[in-house]
C-alpha positions as CSV (number, residue, x, y, z in Angstrom):
1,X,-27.9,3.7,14.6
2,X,-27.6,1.1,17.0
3,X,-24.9,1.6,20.2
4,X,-24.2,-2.0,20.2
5,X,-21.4,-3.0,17.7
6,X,-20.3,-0.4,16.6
7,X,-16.6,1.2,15.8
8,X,-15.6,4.9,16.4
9,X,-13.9,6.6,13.2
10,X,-11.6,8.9,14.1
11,X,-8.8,11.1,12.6
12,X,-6.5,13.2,14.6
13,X,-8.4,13.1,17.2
14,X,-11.6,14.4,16.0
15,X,-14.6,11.6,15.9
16,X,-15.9,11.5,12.4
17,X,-18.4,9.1,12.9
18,X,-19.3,5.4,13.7
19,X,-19.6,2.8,12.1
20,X,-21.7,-0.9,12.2
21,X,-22.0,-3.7,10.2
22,X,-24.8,-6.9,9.3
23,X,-22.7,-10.1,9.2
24,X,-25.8,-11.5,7.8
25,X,-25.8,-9.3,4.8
26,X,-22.7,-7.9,4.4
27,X,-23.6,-4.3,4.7
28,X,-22.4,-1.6,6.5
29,X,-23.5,1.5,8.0
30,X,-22.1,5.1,8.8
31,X,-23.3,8.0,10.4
32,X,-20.9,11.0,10.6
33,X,-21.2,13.0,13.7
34,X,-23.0,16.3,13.1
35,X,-20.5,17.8,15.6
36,X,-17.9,17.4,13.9
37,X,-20.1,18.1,10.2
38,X,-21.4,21.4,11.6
39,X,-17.9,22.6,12.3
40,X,-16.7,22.2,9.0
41,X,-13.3,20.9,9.8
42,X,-11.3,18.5,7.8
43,X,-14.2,18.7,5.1
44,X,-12.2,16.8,2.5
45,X,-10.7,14.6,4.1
46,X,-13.1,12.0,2.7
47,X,-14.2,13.2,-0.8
48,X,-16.0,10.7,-2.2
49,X,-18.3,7.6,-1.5
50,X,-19.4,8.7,2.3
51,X,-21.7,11.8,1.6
52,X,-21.6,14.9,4.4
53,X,-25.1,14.3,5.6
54,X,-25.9,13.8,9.2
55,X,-28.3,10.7,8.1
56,X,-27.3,7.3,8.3
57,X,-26.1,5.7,5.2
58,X,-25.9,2.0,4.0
59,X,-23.5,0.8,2.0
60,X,-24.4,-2.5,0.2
61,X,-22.4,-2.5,-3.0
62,X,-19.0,-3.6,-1.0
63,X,-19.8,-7.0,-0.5
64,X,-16.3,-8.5,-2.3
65,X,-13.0,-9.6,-0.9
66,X,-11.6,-6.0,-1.7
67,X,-14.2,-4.1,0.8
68,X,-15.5,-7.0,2.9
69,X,-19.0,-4.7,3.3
70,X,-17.4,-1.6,4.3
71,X,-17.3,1.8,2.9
72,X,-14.2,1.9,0.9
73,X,-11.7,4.4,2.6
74,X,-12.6,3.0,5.7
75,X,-12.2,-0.9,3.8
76,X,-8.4,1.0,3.2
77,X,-7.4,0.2,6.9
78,X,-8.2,-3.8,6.2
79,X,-4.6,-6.7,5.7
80,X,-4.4,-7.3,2.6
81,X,-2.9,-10.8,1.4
82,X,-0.3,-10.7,3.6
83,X,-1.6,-9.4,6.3
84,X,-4.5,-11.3,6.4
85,X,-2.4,-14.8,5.9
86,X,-0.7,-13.8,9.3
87,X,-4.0,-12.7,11.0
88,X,-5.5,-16.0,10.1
89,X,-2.0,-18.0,11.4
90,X,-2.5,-15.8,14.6
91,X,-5.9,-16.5,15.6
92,X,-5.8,-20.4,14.7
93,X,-2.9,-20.1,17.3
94,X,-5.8,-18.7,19.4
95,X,-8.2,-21.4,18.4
96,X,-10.2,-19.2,16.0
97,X,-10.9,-18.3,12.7
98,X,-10.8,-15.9,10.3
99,X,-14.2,-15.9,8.8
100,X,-16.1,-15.6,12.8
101,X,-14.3,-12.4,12.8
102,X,-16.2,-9.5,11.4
103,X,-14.4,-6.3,9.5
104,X,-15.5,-4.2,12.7
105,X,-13.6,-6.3,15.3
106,X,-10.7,-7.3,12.3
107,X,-11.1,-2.6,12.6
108,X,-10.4,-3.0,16.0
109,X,-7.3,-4.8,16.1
110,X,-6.0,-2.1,13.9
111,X,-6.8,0.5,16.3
112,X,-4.5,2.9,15.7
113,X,-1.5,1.2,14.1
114,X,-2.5,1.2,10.5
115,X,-1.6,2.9,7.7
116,X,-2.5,6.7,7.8
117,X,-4.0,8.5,10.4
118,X,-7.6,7.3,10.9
119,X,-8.1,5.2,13.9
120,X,-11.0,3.1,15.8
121,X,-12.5,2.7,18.7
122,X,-12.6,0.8,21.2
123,X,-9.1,-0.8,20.1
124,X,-8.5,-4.0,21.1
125,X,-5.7,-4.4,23.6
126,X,-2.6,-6.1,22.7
127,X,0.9,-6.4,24.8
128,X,3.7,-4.0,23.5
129,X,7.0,-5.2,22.5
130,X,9.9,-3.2,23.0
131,X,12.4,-5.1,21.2
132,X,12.5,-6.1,17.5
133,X,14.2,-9.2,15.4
134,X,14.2,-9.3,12.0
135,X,15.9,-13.4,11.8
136,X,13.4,-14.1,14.4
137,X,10.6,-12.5,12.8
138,X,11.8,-14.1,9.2
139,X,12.4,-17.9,10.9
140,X,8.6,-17.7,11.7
141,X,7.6,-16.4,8.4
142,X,9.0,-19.0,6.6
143,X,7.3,-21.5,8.5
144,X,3.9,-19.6,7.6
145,X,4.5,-18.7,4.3
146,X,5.3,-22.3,3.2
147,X,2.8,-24.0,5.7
148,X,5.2,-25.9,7.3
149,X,4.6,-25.4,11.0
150,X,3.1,-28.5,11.3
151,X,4.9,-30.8,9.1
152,X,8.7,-30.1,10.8
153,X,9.4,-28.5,13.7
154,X,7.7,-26.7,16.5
155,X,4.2,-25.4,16.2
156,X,3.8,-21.7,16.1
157,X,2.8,-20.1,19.0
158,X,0.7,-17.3,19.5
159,X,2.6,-14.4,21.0
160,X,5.2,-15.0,17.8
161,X,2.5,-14.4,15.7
162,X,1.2,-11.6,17.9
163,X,4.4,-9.8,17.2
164,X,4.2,-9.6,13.9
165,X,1.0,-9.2,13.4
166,X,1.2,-6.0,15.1
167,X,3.9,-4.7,12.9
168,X,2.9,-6.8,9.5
169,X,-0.6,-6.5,8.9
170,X,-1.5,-2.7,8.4
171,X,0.6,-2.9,5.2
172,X,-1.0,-4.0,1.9
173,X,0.5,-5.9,-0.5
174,X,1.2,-9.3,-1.0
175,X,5.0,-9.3,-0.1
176,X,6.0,-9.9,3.7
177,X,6.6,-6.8,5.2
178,X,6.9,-5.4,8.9
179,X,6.7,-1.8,10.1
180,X,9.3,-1.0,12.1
181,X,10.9,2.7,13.5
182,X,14.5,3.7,13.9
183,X,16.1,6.2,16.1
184,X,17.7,9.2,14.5
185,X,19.9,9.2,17.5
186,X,20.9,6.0,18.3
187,X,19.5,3.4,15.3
188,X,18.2,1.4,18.3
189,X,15.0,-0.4,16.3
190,X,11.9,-1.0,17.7
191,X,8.2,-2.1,16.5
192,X,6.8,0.5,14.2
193,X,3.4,0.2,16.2
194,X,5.2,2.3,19.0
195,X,6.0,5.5,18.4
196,X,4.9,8.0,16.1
197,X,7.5,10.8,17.3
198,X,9.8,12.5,15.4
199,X,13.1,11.2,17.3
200,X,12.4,8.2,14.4
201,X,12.5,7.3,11.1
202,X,9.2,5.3,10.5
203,X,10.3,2.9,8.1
204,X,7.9,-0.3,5.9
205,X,10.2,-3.3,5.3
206,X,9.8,-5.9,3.2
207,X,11.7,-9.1,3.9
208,X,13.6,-11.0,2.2
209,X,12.9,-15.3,2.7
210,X,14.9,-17.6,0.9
211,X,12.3,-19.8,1.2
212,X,10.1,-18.4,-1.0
213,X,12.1,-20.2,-4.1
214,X,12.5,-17.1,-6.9
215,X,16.3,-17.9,-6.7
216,X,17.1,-14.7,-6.3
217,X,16.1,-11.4,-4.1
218,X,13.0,-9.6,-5.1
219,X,13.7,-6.9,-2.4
220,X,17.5,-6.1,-4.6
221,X,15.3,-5.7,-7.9
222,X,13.3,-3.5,-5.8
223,X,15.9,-1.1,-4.2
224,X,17.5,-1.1,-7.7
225,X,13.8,0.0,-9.2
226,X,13.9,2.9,-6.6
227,X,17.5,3.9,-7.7
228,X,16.4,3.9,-11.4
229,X,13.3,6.1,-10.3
230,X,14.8,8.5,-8.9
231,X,17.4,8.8,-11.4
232,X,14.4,9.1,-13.7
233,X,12.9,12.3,-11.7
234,X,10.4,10.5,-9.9
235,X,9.2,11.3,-6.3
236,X,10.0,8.5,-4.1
237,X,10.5,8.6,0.0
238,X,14.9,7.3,0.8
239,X,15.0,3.8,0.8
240,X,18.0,1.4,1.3
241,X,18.6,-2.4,2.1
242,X,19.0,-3.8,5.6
243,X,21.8,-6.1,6.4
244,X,22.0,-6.4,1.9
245,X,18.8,-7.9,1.7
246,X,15.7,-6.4,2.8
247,X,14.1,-3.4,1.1
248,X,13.6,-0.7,3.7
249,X,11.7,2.6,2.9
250,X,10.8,5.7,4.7
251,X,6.8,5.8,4.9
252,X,5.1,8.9,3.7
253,X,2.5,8.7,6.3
254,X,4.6,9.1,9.6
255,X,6.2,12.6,8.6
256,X,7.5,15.4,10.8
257,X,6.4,13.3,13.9
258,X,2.8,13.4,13.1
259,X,0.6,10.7,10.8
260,X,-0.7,12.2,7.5
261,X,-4.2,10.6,6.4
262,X,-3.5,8.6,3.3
263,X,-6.2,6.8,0.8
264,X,-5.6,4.4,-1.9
265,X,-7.3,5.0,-5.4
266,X,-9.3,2.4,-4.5
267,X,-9.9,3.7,-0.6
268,X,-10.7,6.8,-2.1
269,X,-13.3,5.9,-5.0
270,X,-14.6,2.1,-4.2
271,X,-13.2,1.6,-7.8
272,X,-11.7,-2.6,-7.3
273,X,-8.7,-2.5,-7.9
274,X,-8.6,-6.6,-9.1
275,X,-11.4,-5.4,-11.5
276,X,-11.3,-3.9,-14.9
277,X,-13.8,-1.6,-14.9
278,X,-12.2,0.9,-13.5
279,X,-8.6,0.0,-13.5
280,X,-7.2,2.6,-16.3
281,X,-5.3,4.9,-16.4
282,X,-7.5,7.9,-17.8
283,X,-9.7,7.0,-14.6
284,X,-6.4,7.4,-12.0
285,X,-5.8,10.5,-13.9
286,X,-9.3,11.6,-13.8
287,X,-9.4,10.7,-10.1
288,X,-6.4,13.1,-9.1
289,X,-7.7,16.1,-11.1
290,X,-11.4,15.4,-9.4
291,X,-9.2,15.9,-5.8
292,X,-7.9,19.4,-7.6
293,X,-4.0,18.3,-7.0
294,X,-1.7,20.8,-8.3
295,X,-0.4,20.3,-11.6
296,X,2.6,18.9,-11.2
297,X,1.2,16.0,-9.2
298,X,-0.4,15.8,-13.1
299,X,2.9,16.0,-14.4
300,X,4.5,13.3,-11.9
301,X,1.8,11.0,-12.4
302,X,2.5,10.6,-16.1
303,X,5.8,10.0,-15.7
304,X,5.0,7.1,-13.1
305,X,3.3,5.8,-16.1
306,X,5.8,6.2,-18.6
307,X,8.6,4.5,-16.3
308,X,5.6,1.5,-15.4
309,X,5.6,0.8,-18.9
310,X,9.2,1.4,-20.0
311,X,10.3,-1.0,-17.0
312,X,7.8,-3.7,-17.3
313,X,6.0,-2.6,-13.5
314,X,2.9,-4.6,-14.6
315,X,1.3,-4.4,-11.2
316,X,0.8,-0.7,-11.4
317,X,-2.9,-1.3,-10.0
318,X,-5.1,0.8,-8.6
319,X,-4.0,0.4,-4.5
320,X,-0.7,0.9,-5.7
321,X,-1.4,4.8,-6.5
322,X,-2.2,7.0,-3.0
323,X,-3.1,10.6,-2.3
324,X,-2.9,12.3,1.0
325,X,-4.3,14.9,2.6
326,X,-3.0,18.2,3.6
327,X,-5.2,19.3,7.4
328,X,-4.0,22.7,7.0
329,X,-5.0,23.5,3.8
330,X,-8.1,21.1,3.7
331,X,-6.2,19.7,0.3
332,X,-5.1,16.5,-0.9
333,X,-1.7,15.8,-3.2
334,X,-0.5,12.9,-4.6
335,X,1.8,10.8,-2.4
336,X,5.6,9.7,-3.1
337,X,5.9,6.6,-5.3
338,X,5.9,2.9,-4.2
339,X,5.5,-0.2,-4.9
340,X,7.8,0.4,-8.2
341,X,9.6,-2.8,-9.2
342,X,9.3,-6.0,-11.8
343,X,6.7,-8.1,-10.4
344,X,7.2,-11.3,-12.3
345,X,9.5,-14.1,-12.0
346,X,12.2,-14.0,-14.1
347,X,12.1,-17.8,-14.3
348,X,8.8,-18.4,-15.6
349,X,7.7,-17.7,-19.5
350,X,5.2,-15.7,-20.1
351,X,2.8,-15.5,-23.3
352,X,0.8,-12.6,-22.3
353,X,1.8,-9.4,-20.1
354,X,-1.3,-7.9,-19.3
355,X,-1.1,-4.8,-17.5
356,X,-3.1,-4.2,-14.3
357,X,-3.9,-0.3,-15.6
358,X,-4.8,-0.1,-19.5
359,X,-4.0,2.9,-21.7
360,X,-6.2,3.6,-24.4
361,X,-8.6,0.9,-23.9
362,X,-4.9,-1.3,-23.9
363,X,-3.5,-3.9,-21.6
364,X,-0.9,-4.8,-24.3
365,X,1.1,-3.4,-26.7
366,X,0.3,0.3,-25.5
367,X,3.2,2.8,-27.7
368,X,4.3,6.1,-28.2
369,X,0.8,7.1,-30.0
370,X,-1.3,5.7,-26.7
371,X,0.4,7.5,-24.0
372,X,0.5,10.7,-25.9
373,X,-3.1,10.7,-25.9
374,X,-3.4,11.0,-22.2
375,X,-0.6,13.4,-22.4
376,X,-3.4,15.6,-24.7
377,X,-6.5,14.8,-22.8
378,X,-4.2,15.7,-19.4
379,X,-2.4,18.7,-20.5
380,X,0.6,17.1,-20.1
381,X,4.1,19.7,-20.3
382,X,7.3,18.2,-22.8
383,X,5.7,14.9,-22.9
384,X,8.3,13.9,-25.3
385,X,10.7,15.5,-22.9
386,X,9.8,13.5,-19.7
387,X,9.7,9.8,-22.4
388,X,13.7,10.5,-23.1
389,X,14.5,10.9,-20.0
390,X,12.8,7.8,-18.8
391,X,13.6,5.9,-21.5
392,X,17.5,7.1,-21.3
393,X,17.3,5.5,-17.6
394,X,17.4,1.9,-18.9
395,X,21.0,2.1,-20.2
396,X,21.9,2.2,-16.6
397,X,20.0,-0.6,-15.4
398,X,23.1,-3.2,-15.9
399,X,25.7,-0.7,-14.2
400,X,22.9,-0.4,-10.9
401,X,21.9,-3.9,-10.9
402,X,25.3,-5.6,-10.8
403,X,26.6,-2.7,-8.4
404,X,23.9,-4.4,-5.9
405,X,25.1,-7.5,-6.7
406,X,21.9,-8.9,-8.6
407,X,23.0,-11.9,-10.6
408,X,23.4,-11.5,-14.2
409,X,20.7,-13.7,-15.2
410,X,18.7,-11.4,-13.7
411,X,19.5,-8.4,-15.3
412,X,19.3,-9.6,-18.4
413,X,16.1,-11.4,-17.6
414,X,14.3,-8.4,-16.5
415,X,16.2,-5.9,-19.5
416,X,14.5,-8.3,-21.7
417,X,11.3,-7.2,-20.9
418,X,11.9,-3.2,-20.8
419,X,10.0,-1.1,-24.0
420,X,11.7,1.5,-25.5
421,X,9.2,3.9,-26.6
């Protein structure tokens, strides 16, 4: 491979290979470094897709919006919607554009900030902020998110969007969301691109903007999704709400002071998570038995399903599931829930509900009879057992969602929509 542009791969600290890309044709290419192949260290840590052959290998199949050419755990690190939309708002700020940036320099902004632990080099260089403000960060949002820098007030500038770039982008998701860290010690907050130590609690937060126009707050239904969770025995990093309105949880990848490598299902297969194909159920299951997790990651996984379809979480896709990987053991386990919520808008009618994960060949409709059948194919333990007990979590939706203070039409709106298997 060529020296010219090309991006170091990295995790913790060890150079796993480097990468380059053809604008022309939307290909990419990787070549591992036989260093770090002969030694035989962190040989899992990337399963699937990238063979361990010293040879360089092309990757042409990736050529979509999901993968933008690149191999797809690497593809992992890349914005999604949201943190693209800010990316573009930053560099027309800069007077350039999104599509005259390739994935390998959109790589090296990430540098080491995103999510996970692998990194790439050389990083582009960007000022450090000390300081953090959440209205100041949200007053600049809402100008972006409703396009309405240039049609009232002042113009964006650059270094505004530079800020949150840094600490909104490495997220996926659709949702605004920043990445900041919080002192044990003092609760003094400060850009989650900063620190990785364990004097902080590494929090994702997703921001709530009146300006969006649901009427109500997405991030309450959320926090009261993750108190219903839990209450229904599934594995979910602390959360709470900031200030009564923005959904703040802990991130399962910036643990014990150290980052822990994390893939998507997508990351980790090149399965698309906005196509069909692959986007099932059996295959997540199939997936997480084919990275030999230990049973009960088996076990927790089907009850995420069971409480997806019990409380309506429709948007249960395939980048929505992660698995990380233990360095020590050279092992991978499935990673806390998240993402758990009602996607929709209670103030819109829908005729169809089609889910983004299908059971049994099923996007709609799926029962009792459907989900027992993975439950058989799975070795599943008390499958009945672990239905009840999500099922007997919806009589407490009312009691948690006006205890947050979520307006009644809201609870019943969403209630409506539960299925009680």
């Amino acid at each position: 491979m060529s020296k010219n542009n090309l991006i170091t791969v990295k995790l913790f600290d060890v150079e796993l290979g480097r990468l380059g890309f053809d604008p022309d044709k939307s290909i990419s290419f990787f070549q591992y470094n036989s260093q770090y192949l002969q030694s035989g260290m962190y040989s899992r840590a990337i399963p699937f897709v990238i063979k361990r052959t010293e040879t360089t290998q092309v990757f042409k199949a990736y050529g979509n919006e999901t993968f933008r050419g690149l191999p797809p755990p690497i593809a992992d690190s890349l914005p999604d919607m949201f943190g693209n939309k800010i990316f573009n708002e930053w560099l027309a700020a800069t007077n350039r554009s999104l599509s005259a940036i390739t994935p390998l320099e959109q790589l090296a902004y990430v540098a080491n900030r995103g999510m996970g632990a692998l990194e790439y080099e050389p990083a582009k260089k960007l000022p450090k902020n000390s300081a953090i403000d959440i209205q100041g960060i949200i007053n600049v949002l809402e100008q972006v998110l409703n396009d309405k820098s240039q049609a009232s007030g002042p113009a964006l500038n650059s270094s505004e969007l530079l800020n949150i770039f840094k600490i909104g982008t490495s997220a996926g998701g659709a949702r605004p969301k920043i990445l900041v860290s919080e002192n044990k010690a003092t609760g003094e907050i400060i850009p989650g691109d900063l620190a990785v130590t364990d004097e902080y609690a590494h929090y994702l937060v997703k921001l709530y903007l009146p300006e969006e126009g649901y009427g109500y707050n997405k991030e309450k239904v959320e926090f009261a999704y993750y108190q219903l969770a839990i209450r229904a025995g599934i594995n979910m990093m602390s959360s709470k709400l900031i200030d009564d309105k923005h959904f703040a949880t802990l991130r399962f990848d910036r643990q014990h002071g150290e980052k822990l490598h994390t893939l998507t299902a997508t990351g980790l297969t090149g399965w698309d998570f906005k196509s069909p194909e692959y986007s099932s159920y059996e295959h997540l299951f199939e997936l997480a038995a084919g990275l030999r997790v230990p049973h009960k990651d088996i076990q927790e996984l089907f009850r995420r399903m069971v409480f997806n379809i019990v409380f309506a979480n429709t948007d249960d896709h395939l980048k929505n599931h992660s698995f990380i990987y233990n360095k020590d053991e050279n092992s991978w386990y499935l990673a806390p829930a998240y993402d758990i919520t009602y996607p929709l808008n209670i103030n819109l009618k829908y005729t169809h509900l089609n889910r983004a994960l299908s059971i049994n060949n099923k996007r709609l409709n799926i029962g009792i009879a459907d989900i027992l059948k993975i439950a058989d194919q799975f070795t599943i333990k008390n499958p009945n057992g672990i239905i009840e007990k999500v099922t007997a979590t919806v009589s407490d939706w009312e009691q948690v969602g006006n205890d947050i203070g979520l307006p009644g039409k809201v609870i019943s709106g969403i209630g409506s929509a539960f299925v009680m298997l």
